[in-house]
NUVO-267620 format. One record per atom (N, C-alpha, C): residue in one letter; x, y, z. Coordinates in pm, whole numbers, plus 32768, in hexadecimal, padded with zeros to 4 digits. Each point is the difference from the previous one (the first is absolute). Layout:
+------+------+------+------+
! code !   xx !   yy !   zz !
+------+------+------+------+
!    a !    X !    Y !    Z !
...
+------+------+------+------+
//
This chain:
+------+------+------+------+
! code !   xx !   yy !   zz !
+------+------+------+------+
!    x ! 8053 ! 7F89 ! 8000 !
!    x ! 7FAD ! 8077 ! 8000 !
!    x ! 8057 ! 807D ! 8000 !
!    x ! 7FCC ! 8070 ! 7FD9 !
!    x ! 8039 ! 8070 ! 8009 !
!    x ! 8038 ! 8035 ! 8089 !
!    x ! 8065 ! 8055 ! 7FED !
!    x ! 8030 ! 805B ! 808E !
!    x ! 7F94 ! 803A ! 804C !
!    x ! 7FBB ! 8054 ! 7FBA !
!    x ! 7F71 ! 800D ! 8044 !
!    x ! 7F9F ! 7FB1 ! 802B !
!    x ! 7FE0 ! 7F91 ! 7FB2 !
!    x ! 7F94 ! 7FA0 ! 8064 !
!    x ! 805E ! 7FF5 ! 8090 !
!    x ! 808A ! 7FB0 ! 7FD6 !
!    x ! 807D ! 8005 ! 806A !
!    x ! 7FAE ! 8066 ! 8086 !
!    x ! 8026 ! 8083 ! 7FD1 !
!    x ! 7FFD ! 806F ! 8053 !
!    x ! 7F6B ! 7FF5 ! 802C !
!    x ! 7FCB ! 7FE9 ! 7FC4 !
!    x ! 7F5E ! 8025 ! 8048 !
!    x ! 7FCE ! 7F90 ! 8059 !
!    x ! 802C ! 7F63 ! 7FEA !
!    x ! 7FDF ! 7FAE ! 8039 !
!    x ! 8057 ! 8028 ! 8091 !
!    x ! 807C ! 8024 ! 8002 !
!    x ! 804A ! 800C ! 805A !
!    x ! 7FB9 ! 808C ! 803A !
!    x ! 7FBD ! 803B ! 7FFA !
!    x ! 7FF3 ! 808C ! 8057 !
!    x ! 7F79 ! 7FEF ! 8029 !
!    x ! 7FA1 ! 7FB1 ! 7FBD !
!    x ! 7F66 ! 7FE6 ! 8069 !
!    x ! 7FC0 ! 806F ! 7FDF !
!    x ! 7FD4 ! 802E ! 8046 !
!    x ! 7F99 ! 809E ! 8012 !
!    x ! 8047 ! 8062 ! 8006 !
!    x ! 8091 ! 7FFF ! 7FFF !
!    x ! 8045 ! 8091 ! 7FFA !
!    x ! 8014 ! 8005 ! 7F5C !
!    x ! 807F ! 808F ! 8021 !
!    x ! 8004 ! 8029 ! 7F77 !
!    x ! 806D ! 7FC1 ! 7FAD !
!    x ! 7FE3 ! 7FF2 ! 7F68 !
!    x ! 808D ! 7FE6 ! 7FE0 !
!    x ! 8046 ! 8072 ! 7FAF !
!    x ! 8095 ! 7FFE ! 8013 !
!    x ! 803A ! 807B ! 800F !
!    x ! 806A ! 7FD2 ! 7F6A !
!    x ! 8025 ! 801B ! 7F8E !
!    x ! 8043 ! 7FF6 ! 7F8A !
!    x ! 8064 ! 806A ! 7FE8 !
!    x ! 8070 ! 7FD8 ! 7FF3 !
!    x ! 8081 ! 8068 ! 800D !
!    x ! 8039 ! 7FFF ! 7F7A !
!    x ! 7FF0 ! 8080 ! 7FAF !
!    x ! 8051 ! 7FB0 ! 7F88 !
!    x ! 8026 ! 80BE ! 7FAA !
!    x ! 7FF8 ! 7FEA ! 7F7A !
!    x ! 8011 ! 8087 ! 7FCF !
!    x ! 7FAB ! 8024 ! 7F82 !
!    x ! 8015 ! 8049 ! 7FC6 !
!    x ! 7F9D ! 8032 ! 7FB1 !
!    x ! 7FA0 ! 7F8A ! 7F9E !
!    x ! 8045 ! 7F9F ! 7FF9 !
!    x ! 7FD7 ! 7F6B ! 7F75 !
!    x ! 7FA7 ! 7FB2 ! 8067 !
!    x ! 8024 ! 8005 ! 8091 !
!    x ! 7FAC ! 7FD9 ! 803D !
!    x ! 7F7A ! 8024 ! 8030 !
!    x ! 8006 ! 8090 ! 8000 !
!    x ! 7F8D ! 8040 ! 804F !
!    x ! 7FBE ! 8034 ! 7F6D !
!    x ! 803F ! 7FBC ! 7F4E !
!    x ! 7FA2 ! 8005 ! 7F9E !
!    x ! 7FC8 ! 7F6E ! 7FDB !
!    x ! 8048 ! 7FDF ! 8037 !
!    x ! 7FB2 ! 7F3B ! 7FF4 !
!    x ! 7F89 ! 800D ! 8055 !
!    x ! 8008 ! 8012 ! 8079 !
!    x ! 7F9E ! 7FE5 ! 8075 !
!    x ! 7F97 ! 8050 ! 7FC9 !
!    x ! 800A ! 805E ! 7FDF !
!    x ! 7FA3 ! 8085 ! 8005 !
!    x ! 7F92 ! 7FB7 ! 7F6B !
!    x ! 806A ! 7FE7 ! 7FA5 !
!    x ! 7FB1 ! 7FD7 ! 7F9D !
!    x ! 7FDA ! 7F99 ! 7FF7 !
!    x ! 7FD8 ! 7F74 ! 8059 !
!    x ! 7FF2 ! 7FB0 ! 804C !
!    x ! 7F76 ! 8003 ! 806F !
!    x ! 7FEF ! 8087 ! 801A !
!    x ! 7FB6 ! 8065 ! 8030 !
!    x ! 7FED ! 7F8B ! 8095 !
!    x ! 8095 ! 7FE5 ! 8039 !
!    x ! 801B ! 7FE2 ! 8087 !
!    x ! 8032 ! 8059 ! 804C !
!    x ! 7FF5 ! 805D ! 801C !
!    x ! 801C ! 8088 ! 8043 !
!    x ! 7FA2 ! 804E ! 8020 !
!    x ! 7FE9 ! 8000 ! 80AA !
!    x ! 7F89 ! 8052 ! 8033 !
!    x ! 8066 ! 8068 ! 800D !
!    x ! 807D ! 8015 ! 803A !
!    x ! 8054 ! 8067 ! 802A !
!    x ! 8062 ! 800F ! 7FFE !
!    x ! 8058 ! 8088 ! 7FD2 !
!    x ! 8080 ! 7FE1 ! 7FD2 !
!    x ! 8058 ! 8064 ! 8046 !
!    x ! 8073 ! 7FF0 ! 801D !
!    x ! 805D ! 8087 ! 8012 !
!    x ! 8082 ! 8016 ! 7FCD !
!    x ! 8018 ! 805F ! 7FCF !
!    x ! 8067 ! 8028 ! 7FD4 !
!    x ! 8061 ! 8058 ! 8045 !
!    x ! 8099 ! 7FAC ! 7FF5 !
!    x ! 8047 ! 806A ! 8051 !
!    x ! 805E ! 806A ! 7F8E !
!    x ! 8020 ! 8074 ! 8003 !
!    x ! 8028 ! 805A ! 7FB7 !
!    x ! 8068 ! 8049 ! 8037 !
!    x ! 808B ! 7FCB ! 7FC6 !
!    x ! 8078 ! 805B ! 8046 !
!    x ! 8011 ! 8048 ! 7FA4 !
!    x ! 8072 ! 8063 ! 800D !
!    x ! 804A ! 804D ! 7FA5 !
!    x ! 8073 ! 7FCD ! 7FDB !
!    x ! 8013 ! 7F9D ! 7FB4 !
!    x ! 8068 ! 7FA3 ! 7FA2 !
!    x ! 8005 ! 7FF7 ! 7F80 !
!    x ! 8046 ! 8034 ! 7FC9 !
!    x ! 8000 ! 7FB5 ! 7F8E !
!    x ! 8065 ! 7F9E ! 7FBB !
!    x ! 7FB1 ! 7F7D ! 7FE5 !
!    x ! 802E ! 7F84 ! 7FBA !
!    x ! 8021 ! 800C ! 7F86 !
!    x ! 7FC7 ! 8026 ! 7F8F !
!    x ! 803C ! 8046 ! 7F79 !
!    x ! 7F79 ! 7F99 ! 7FBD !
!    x ! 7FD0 ! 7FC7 ! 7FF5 !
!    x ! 7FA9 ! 7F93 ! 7FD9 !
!    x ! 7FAF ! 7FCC ! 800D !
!    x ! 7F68 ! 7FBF ! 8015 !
!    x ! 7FAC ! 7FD4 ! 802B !
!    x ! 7F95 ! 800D ! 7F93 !
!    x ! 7F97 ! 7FE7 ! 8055 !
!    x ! 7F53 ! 7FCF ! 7F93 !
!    x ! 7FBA ! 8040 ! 8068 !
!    x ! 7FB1 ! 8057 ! 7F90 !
!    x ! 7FA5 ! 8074 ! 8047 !
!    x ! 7F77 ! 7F82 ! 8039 !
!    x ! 800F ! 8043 ! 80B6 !
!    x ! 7F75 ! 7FA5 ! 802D !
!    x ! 7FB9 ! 7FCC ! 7FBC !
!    x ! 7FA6 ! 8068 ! 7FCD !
!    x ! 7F75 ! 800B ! 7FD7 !
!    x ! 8003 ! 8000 ! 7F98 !
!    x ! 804C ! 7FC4 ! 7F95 !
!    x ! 7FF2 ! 7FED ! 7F59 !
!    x ! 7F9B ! 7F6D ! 8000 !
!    x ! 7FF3 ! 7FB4 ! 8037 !
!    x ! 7F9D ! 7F6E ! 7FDC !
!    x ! 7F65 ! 8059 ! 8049 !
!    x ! 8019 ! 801E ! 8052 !
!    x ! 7F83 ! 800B ! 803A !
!    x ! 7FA5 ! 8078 ! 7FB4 !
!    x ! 7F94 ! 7F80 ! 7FF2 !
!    x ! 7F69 ! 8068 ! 7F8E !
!    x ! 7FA1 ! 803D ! 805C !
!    x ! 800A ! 808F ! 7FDF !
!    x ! 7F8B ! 8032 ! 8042 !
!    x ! 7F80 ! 8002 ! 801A !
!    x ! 7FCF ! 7FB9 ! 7F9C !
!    x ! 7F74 ! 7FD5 ! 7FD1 !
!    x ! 7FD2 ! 7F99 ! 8043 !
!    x ! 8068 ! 7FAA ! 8051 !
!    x ! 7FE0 ! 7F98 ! 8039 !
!    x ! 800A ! 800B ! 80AF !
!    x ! 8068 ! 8053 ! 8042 !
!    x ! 8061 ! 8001 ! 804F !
!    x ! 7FA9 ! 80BF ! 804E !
!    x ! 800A ! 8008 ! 806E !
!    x ! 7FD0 ! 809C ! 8049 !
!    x ! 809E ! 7FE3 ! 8081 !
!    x ! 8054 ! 8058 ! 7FFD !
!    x ! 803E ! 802F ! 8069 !
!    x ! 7FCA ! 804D ! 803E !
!    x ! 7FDF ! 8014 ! 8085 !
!    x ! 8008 ! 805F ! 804D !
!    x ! 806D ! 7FED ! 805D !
!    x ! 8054 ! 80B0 ! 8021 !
!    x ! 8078 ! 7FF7 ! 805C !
!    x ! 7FA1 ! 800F ! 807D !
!    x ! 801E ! 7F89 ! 806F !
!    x ! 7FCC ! 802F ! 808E !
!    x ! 8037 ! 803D ! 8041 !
!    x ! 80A0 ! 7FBC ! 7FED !
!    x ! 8077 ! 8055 ! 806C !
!    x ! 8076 ! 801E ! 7FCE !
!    x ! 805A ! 809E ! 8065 !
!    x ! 804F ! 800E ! 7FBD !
!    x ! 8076 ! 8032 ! 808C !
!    x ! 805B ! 7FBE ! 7FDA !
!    x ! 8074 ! 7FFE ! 80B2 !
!    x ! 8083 ! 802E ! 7F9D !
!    x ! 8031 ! 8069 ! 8041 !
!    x ! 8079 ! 8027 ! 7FDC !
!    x ! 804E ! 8042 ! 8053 !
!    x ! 80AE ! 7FDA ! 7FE0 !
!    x ! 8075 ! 803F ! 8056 !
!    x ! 8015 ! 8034 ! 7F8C !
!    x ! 8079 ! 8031 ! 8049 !
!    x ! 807B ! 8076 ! 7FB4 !
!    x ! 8049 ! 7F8B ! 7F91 !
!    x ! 7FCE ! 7F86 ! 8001 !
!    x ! 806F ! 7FB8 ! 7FAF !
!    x ! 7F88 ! 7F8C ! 7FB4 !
!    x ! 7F9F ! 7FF0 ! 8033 !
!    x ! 7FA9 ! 7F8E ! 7FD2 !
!    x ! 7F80 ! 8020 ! 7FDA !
!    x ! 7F89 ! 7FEC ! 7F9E !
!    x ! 7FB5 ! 8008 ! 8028 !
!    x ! 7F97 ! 7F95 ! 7FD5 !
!    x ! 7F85 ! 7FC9 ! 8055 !
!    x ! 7F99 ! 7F6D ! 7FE2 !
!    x ! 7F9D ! 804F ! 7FD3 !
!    x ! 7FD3 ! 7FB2 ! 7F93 !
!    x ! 7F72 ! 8018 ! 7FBD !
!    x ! 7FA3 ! 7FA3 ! 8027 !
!    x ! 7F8C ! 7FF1 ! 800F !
!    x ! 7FB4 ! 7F90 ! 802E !
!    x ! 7F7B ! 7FF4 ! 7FA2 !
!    x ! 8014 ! 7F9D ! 7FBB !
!    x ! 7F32 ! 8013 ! 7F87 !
!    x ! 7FF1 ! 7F7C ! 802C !
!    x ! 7F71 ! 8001 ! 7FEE !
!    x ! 7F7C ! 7FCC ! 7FE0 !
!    x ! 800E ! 7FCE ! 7FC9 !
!    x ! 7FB9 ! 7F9B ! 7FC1 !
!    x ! 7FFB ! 7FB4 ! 7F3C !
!    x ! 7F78 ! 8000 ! 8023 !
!    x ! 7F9D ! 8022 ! 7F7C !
!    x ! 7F84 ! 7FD9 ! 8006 !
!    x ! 7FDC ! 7FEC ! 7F54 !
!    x ! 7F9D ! 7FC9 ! 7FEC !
!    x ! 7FFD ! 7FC8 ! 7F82 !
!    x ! 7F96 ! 806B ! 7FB3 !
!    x ! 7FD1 ! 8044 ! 7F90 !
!    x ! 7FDD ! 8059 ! 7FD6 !
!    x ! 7F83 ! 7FCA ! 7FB2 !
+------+------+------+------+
//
């Protein structure tokens, strides 16, 4: 079975929690296994990457940001997923 059945059989009635990076949080999303997501946002730059939100269709997919926590060096985004 998948990492996730894995994870969900193993967590019962709590939550399950998925750690990964942008290919991940566009699989899940488009998968439409994602009640909630967060993003952490430093000031780095890597030189390279895949923009988040290029898979994810709007037509299908509603973000709303609930929360938003920031330092002088970090800052978390927190959405919703709801289906449209």
């Amino acid at each position: 079975s998948s990492a996730l059945d894995q994870a969900r059989e193993a967590a019962g009635d709590r939550d399950v929690r998925i750690a990964g990076g942008a290919e991940t949080i566009q699989e899940y999303l488009d998968s439409c296994l994602i009640d909630e997501f967060s993003i952490t946002l430093a000031p780095v730059l890597f030189g390279t990457g895949i923009r988040l939100f290029d898979r994810v269709d709007p037509a299908r997919l509603a973000l709303d940001q609930t929360r938003t926590d920031t330092s002088s060096r970090v800052t978390h985004l927190t959405y919703t997923v709801g289906k449209r």
